[in-house]
C-alpha positions in Angstrom: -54.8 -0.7 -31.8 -54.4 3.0 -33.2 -54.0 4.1 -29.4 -50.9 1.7 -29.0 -49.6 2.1 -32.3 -49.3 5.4 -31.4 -47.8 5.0 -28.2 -45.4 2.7 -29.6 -43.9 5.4 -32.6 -42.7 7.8 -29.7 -41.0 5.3 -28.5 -38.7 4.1 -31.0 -37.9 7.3 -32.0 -36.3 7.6 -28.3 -34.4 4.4 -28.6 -33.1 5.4 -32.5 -31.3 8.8 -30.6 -29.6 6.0 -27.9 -26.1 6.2 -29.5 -24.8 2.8 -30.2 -22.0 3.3 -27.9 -23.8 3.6 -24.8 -26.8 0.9 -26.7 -24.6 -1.8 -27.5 -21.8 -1.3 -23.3 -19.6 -4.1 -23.2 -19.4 -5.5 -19.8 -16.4 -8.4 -17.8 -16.6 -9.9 -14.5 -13.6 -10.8 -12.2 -12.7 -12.5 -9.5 -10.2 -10.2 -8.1 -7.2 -10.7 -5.5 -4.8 -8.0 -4.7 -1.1 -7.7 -2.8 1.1 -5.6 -1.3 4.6 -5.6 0.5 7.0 -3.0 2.1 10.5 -3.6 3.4 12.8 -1.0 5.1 16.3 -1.1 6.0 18.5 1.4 7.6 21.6 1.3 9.2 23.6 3.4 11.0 27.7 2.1 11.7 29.8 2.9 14.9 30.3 6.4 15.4 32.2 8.3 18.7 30.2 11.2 20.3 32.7 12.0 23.2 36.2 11.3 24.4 36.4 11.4 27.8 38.0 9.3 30.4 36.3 6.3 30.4 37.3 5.8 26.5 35.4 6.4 23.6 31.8 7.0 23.7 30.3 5.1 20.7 27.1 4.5 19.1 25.5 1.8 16.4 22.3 1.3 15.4 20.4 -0.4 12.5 16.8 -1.3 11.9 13.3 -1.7 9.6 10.5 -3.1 8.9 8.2 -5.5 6.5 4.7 -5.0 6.3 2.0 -7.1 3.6 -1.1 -6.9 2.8 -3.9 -9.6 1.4 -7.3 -9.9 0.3 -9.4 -12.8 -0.2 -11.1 -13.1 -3.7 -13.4 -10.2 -4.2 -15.5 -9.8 -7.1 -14.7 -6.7 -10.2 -16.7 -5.8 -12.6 -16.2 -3.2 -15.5 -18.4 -2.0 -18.1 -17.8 0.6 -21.0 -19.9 3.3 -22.0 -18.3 4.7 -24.8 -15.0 6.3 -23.9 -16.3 6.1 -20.3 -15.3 3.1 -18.1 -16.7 2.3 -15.0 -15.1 -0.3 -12.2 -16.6 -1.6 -9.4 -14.8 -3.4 -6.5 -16.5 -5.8 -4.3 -20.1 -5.6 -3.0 -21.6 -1.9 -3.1 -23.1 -0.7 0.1 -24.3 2.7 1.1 -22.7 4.3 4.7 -22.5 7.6 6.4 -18.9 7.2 6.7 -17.0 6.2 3.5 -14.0 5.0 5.5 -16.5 2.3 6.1 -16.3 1.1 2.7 -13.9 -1.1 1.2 -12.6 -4.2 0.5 -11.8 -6.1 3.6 -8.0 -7.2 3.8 -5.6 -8.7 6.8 -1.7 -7.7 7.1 1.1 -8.2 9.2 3.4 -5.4 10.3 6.8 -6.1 11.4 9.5 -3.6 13.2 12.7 -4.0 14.6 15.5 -1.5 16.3 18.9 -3.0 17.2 21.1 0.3 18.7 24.2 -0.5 20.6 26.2 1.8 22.8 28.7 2.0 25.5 32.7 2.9 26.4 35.9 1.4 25.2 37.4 2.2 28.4 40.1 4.5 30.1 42.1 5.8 33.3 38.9 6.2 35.2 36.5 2.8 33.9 36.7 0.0 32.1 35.0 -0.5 28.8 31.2 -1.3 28.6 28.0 -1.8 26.4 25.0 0.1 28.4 21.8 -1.8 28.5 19.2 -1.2 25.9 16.6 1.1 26.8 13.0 -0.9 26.3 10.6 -0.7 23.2 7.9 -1.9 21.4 8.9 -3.2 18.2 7.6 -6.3 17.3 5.1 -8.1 15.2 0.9 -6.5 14.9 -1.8 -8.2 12.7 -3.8 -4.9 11.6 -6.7 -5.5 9.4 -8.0 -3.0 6.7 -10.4 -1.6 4.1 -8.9 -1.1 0.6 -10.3 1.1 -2.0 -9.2 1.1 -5.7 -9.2 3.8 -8.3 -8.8 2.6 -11.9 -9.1 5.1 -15.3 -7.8 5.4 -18.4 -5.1 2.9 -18.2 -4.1 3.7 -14.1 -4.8 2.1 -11.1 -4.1 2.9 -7.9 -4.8 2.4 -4.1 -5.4 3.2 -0.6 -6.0 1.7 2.8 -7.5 2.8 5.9 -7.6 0.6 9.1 -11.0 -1.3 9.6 -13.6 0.3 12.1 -13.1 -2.5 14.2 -9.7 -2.6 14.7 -10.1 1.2 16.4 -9.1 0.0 20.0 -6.3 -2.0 18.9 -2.7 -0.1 18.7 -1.9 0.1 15.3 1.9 2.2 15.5 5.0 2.1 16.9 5.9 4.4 19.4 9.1 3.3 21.0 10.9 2.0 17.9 12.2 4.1 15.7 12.4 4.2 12.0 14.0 6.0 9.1 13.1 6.1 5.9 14.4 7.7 2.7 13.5 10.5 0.7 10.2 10.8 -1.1 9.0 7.8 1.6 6.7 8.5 4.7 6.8 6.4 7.5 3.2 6.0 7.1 3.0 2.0 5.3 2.4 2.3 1.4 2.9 5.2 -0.4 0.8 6.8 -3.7 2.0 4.6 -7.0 0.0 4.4 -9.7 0.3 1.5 -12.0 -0.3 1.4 -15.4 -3.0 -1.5 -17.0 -4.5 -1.7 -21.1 -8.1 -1.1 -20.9 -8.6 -3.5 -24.1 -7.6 -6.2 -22.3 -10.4 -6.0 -19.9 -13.0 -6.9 -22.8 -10.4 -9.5 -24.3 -12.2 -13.0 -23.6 -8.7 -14.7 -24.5 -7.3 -12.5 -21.5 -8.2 -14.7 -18.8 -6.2 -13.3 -16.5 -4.8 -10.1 -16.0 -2.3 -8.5 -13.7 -2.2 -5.2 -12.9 1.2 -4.2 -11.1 3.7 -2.0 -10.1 7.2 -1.6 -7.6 9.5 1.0 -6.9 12.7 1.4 -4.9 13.8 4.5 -2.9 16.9 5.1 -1.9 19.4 4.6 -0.7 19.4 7.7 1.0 22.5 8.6 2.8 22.1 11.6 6.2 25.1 12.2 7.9 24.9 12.1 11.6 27.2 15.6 12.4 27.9 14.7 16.4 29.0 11.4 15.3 30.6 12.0 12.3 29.1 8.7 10.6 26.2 8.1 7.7 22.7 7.3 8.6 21.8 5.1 5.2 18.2 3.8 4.2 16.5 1.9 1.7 12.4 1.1 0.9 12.0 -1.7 -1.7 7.9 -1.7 -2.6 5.2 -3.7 -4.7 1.5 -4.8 -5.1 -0.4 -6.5 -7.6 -4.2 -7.0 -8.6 -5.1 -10.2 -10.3 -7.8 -10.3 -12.3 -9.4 -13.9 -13.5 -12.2 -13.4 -15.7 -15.1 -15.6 -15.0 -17.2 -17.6 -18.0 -20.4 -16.1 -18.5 
């Protein structure tokens, strides 16, 4: 008895040092879905390169694009330590590569490119559109893995295609696109979005939506041989719901 009574004083010394923050770590669980869409638009009106005999030379084009992506439920949990709070996203496994991690999510990726060109005619040929040269815009079904990054009160995201996907073609290479300033062509730029970390230990919050959009543009570039303005707008958005589950 004296042997464990003296084991047994060490030890609640340790746990009275255990400050109560860390001690007492509140902890939520979600079921989590998240969202996300892109469109582009650009267009370009009729503008004349040359004069020459056969007419006016002219040129119009217009184009863009709509991409989404979607998740299926995926489970969130966060626990505070203090000050400190931690997130995790979806099951937690261990691989060489990190791109290999993430939360699994299916899209659709849409581009189109309408130009138009040809003559209005003169003394030496009669007016004419010229055929259109061919491309590959049309419709893909890429699949990805998301990976979120939440702290003090800002969320954001970031996808990379899925491992398997590798062999499929996953760009467009014979369809043009322009975008604005401050947007890549690359699908869904940085945006952080902003988020109350009390809520997430708020049982009467049972459901929480974490959000955030953003226009660019219109961005006007002037096309100098054709003395006409190249004009292009991004509209983009995504949104993490979180539904707390009953313990």
């Amino acid at each position: 008895m004296l042997r464990s009574a003296r084991f047994l004083l060490p030890l609640v010394a340790a746990l009275a040092v255990v400050p109560a923050s860390v001690a007492s770590a509140a902890k939520a669980t979600f079921t989590g879905t998240f969202t996300a869409e892109r469109a582009v638009e650009w267009d370009q009106p009729r503008g004349v390169s040359v004069i020459a005999c056969d007419g006016e030379n002219w040129f119009r084009a217009s184009g863009g694009e709509t991409a989404s992506v979607r998740t299926r439920p995926f489970k969130v949990t966060v626990e505070s330590f203090g000050t400190l709070v931690h997130w995790s996203f979806g099951k937690q496994t261990i691989t060489t590569d990190p791109r290999d991690n993430g939360i699994p999510a299916k899209g659709q990726h849409k581009r189109w490119y309408e130009p138009h060109s040809g003559t209005t005619g003169g003394w030496c040929g009669g007016g004419s559109e010229h055929p259109r040269r061919p491309t590959d815009c049309g419709t893909q079904l890429p699949e990805f893995l998301l990976t979120f990054s939440a702290f003090k009160g800002r969320f954001s995201w970031a996808t990379n295609p899925a491992p398997w996907m590798s062999r499929e073609k996953l760009g467009f290479y014979q369809c043009p696109l322009n975008t604005p300033e401050g947007m890549h062509e690359t699908l869904y730029p940085s945006l952080e979005a902003k988020y109350r970390q009390s809520d997430l230990f708020n049982r009467r919050k049972q459901t929480i939506t974490i959000a955030a959009s953003k226009t660019y543009g219109p961005t006007v570039v002037g096309v100098p041989n054709l003395g006409v303005n190249n004009t292009r707008t991004v509209t983009y958005s995504y949104k993490l719901t979180l539904t707390r589950k009953a313990r």
